[in-house]
C-alpha positions in Angstrom: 14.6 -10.2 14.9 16.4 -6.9 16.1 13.9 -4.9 18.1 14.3 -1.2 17.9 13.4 0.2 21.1 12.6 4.1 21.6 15.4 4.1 24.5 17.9 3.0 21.4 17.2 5.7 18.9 17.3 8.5 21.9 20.2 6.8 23.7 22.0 7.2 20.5 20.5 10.8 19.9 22.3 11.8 23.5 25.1 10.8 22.3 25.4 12.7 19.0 24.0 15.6 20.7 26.7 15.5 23.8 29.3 13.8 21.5 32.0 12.9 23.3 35.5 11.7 22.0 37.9 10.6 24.4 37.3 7.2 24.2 38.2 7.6 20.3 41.4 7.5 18.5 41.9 9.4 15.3 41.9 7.4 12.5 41.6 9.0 9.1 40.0 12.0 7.3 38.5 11.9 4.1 36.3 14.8 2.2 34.1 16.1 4.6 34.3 13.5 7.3 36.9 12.7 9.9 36.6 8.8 11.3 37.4 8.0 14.5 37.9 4.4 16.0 38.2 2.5 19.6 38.6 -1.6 20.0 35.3 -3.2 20.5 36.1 -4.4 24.0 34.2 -8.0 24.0 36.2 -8.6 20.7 39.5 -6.5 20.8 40.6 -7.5 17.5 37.8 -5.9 16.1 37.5 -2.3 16.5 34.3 0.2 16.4 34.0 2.5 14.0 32.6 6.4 14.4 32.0 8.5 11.6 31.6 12.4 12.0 31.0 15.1 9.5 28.8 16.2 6.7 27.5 16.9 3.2 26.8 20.7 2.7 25.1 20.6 -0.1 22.5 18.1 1.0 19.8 18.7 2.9 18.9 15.9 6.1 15.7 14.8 4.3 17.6 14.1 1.3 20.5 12.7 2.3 17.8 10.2 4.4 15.5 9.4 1.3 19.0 8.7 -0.1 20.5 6.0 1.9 17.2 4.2 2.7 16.5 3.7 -1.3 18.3 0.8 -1.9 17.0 0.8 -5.9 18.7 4.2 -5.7 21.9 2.9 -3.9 22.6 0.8 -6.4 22.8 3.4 -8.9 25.6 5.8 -6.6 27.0 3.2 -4.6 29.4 1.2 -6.8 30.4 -1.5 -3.8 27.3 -2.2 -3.9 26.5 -5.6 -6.0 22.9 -6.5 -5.0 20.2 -6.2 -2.7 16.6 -8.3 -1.9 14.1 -7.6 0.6 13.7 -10.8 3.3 9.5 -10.6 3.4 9.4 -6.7 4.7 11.1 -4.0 3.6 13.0 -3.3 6.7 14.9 -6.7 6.4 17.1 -7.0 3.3 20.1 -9.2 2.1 22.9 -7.0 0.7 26.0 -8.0 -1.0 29.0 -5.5 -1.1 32.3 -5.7 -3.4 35.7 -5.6 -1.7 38.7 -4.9 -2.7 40.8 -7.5 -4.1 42.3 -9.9 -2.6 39.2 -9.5 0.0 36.6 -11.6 -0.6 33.1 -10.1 -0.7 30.8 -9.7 1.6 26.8 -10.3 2.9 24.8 -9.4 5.1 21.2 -9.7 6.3 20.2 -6.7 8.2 17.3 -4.5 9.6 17.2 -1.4 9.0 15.1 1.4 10.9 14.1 4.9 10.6 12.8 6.9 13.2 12.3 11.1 13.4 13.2 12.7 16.9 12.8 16.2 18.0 15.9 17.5 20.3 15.9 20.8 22.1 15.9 24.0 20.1 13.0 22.6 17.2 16.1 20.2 16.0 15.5 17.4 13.8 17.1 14.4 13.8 17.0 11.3 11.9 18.1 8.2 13.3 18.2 5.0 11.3 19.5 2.2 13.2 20.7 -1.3 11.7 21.3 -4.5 13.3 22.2 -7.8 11.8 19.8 -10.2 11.5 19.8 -14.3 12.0 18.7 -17.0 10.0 15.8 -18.1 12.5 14.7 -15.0 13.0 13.4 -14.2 8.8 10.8 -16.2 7.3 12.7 -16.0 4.0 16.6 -16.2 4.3 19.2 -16.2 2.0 22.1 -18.6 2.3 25.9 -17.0 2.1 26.8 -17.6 -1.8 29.9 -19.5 -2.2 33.0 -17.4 -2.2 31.7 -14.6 -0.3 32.0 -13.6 3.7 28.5 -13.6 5.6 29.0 -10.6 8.3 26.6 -11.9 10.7 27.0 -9.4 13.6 26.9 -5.7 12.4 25.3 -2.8 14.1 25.3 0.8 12.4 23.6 4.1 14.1 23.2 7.0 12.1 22.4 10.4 12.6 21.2 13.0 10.2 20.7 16.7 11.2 20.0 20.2 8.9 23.1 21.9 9.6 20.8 25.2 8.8 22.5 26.5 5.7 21.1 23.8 2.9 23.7 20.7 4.0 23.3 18.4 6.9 24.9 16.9 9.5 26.1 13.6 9.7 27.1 11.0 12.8 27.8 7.2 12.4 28.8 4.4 14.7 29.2 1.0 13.1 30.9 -2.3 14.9 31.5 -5.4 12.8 
């Protein structure tokens, strides 16, 4: 199973705290956010994925508490179809809608949440996510028929006060 080492979650703190975009390319903004991407160098057909902005109306904690609650998610995130927990509540099986004429797709994935202090009494929270194999879950659920298993995915995420109400918010994901 993914292991979550200390050195991960503050390795990927640095990096959000000295954030540092040259090896990025521009790739779209939305509300709030601008997205930045760079090919994933052991696969260069894929590409990683980094995600940098915020929600100022928010707060960190919130925002946290928000993402983690999967019953909740299911309720404000419409692409996603389902959700079970794999014999913890750190390892889950998710199933999100694409698009049309994309197929769905699953995933079984850990999920992790840990709170780091920075310099200057800042508070981040890092949740990191990793992809999960069959052997390594007591309790796995086959791909359904019809739908794309994603069977190596890694997201880190950081969450910050931005000290007026909102927060901050940092995301690298690779497929």
């Amino acid at each position: 199973m993914a292991t979550f080492s200390d050195e991960s979650f503050s390795k990927f703190a640095e990096e959000y705290i000295n954030s540092d975009l040259s090896p990025w390319t521009f790739f779209v903004e939305a509300t709030n956010f601008k997205i930045y991407r760079r090919r994933f160098e052991p696969k260069p057909a894929l590409f990683e994925y980094r995600v940098i902005g915020g929600y100022p109306d928010i707060p960190a904690k919130v925002l946290t508490k928000v993402y983690l609650d999967l019953d909740f998610r299911q309720k404000w995130d419409k692409n996603m179809l389902c959700y079970k927990e794999l014999g913890s509540k750190e390892v889950l099986h998710f199933v999100m809608k694409y698009p049309w004429p994309l197929s769905n797709r699953d995933y079984v994935y850990q999920m992790k949440l840990k709170t780091l202090q920075a310099a200057q009494d800042r508070t981040l929270l890092v949740i990191q996510g990793d992809s999960v194999q069959s052997y390594q879950v007591p309790v796995f659920e086959p791909p359904s028929n019809g739908v794309i298993r994603i069977d190596n995915y890694r997201q880190n995420i950081v969450i910050e006060d931005d000290g007026k109400g909102g927060s901050l918010v940092q995301v690298k994901s690779k497929a």
